[in-house]
C-alpha positions as CSV (number, residue, x, y, z in Angstrom):
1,X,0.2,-14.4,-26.4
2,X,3.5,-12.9,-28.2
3,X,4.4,-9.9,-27.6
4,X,5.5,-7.0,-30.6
5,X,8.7,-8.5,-31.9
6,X,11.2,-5.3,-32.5
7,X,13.8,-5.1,-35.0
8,X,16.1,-2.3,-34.7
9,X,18.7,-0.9,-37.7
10,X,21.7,0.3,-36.0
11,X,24.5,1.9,-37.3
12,X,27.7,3.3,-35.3
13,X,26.0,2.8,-32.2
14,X,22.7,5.1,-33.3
15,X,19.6,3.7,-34.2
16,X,18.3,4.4,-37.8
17,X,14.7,2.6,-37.8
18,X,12.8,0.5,-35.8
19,X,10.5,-2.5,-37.6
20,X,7.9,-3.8,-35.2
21,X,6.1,-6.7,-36.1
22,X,3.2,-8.2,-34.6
23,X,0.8,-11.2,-34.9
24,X,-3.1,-10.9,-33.7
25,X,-4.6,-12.9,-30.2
26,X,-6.4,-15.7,-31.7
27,X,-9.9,-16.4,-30.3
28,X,-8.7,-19.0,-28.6
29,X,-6.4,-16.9,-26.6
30,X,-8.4,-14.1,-25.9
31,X,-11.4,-16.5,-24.4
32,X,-8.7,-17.7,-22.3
33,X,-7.5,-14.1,-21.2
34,X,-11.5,-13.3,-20.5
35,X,-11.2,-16.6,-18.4
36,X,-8.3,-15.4,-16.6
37,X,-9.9,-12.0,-16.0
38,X,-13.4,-13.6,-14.8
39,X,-10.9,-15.5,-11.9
40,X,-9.0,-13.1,-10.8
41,X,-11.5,-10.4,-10.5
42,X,-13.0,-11.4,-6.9
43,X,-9.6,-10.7,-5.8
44,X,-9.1,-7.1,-7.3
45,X,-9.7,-3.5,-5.8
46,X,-10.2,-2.1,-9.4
47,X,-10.4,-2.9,-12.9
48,X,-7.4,-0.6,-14.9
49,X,-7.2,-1.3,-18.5
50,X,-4.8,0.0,-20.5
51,X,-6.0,-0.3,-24.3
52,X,-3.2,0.2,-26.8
53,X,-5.5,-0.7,-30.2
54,X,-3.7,-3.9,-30.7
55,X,-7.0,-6.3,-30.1
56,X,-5.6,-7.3,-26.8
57,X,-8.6,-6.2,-25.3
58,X,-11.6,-7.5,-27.3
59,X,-13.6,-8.2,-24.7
60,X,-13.3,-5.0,-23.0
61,X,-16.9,-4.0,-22.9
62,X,-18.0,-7.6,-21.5
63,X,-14.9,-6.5,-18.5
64,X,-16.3,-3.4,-17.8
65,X,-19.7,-5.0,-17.5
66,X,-18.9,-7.3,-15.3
67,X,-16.3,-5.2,-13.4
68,X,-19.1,-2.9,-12.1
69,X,-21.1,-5.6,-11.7
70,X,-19.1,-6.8,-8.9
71,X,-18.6,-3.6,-7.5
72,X,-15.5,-2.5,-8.8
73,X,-14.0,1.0,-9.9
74,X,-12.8,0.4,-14.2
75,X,-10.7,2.8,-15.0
76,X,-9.8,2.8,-18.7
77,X,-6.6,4.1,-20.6
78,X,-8.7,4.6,-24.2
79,X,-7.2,4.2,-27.3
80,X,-9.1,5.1,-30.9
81,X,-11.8,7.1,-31.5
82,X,-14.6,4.5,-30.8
83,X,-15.4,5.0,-27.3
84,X,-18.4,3.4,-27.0
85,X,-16.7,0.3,-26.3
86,X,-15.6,1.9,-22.4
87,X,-19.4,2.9,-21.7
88,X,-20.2,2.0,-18.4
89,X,-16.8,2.3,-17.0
90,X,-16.5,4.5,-14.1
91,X,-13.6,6.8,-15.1
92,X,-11.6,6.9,-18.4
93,X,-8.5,8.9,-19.2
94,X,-8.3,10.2,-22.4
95,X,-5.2,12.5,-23.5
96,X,-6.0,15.7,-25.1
97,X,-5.2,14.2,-28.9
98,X,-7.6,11.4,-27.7
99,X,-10.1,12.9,-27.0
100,X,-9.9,15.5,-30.0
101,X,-9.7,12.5,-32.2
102,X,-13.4,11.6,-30.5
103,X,-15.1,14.7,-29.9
104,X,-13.7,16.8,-32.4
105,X,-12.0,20.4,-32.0
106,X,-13.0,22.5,-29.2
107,X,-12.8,26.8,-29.4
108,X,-12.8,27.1,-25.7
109,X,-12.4,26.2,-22.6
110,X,-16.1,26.2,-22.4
111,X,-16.6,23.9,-25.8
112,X,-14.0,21.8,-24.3
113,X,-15.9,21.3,-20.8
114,X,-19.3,21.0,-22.6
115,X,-18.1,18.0,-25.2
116,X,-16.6,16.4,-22.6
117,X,-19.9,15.8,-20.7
118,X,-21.8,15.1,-23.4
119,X,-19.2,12.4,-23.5
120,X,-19.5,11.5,-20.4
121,X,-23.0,11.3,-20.0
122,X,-23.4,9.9,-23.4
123,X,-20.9,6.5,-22.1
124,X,-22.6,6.4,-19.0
125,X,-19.3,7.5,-17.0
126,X,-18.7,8.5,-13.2
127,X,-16.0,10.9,-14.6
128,X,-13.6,11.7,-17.2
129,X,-10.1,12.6,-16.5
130,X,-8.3,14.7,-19.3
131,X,-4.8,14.9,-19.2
132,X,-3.0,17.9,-20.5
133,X,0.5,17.2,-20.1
134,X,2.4,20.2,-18.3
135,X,-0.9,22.1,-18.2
136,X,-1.9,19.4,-15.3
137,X,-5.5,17.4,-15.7
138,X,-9.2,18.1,-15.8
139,X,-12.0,16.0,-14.0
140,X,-15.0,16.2,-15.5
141,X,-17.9,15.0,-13.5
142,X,-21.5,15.5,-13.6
143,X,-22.6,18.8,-12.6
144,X,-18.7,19.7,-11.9
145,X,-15.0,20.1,-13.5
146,X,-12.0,20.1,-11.5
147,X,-9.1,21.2,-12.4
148,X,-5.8,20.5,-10.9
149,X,-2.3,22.0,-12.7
150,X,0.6,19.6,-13.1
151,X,3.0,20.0,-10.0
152,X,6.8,19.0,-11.6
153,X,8.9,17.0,-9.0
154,X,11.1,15.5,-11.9
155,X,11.3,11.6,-11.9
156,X,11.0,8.6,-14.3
157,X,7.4,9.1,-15.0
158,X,6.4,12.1,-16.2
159,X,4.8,11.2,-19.0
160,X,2.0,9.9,-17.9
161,X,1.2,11.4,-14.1
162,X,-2.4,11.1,-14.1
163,X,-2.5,7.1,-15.1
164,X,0.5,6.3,-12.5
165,X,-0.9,8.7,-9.9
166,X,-4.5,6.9,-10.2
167,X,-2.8,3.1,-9.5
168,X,-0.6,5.0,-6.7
169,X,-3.6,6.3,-5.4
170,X,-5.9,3.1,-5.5
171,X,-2.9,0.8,-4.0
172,X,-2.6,3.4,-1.2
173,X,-6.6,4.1,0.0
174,X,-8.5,0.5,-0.6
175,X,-11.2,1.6,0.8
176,X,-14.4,0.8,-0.3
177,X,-15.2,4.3,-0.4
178,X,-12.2,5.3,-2.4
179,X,-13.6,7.6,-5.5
180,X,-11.0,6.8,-8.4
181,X,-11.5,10.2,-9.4
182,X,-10.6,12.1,-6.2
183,X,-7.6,9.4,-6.3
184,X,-6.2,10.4,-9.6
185,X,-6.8,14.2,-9.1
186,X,-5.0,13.8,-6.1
187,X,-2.4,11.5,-6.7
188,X,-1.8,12.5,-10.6
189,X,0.4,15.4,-9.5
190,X,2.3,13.5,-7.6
191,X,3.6,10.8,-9.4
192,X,6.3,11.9,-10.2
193,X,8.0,12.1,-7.5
């Protein structure tokens, strides 16, 4: 697969634009990519899938299938508003704009909450982990929301605290019992440091 090829325009040492260019996966390579992912999943403690819209991950909903099939936790990075291909997954991780862009606007904390589970319920999902940036993250599971504020400890990741605190998390408790969700709530906050 080739990656994005990036062409910056510089002038006196500052970047004026940036041209990325890109080519599609052929069939070809993504069957061999679903090949790849079929052998090594025996091996994995999770499934995480980071989809960035670029067709990388055109079999995604045959991954999650057969992730949970044998037994593991998918956790899924979304990207786009059609989320129906991540149903079945156990947890995905939308940021606020990401989830707007799929359930539309909310009024309230209580809209928010209620068009999440619909969500939810509607993709067949353990949980749903909003990320809110510096206002911390929200679990939303059936029956339940958690909510757990961002706790700042500086670092090279704060961007994304939720996604890098749920890997942390997983690598550290392999458990069999390990809830991805309780992971990420409890890890998110502190990935960055």
């Amino acid at each position: 697969i080739r990656t994005t090829q990036k062409l910056r325009v510089v002038h006196r040492k500052h970047q004026l634009l940036r041209i990325d260019m890109e080519t599609p996966a052929s069939k070809e390579v993504l069957a061999t990519k679903l090949a790849d992912f079929r052998k090594a999943l025996p091996g994995c403690d999770a499934v995480l899938l980071s989809d960035y819209g670029k067709g990388g991950l055109a079999h995604i909903a045959t991954m999650i299938r057969e992730g949970r099939k044998a037994g593991k936790h998918v956790l899924v990075d979304p990207k786009g508003d059609d989320y129906s291909r991540y149903k079945g997954a156990t947890l995905v991780t939308p940021n606020l704009a990401e989830l707007r862009e799929v359930v539309g606007r909310w009024d309230s904390e209580k809209d928010l909450a209620r068009r999440a589970q619909q969500l939810r319920e509607k993709l067949g999902l353990d949980g749903l982990l909003l990320t809110r940036g510096e206002d911390g993250m929200t679990l939303f599971r059936r029956g339940r929301v958690l909510h757990r504020r961002a706790a700042a400890r500086g670092g090279r990741h704060r961007g994304q605290p939720a996604r890098i605190g749920a890997d942390r998390g997983l690598r550290r408790d392999r458990s069999a019992r390990a809830r991805p969700d309780r992971v990420a709530a409890r890890c998110g906050q502190r990935a960055g440091g």
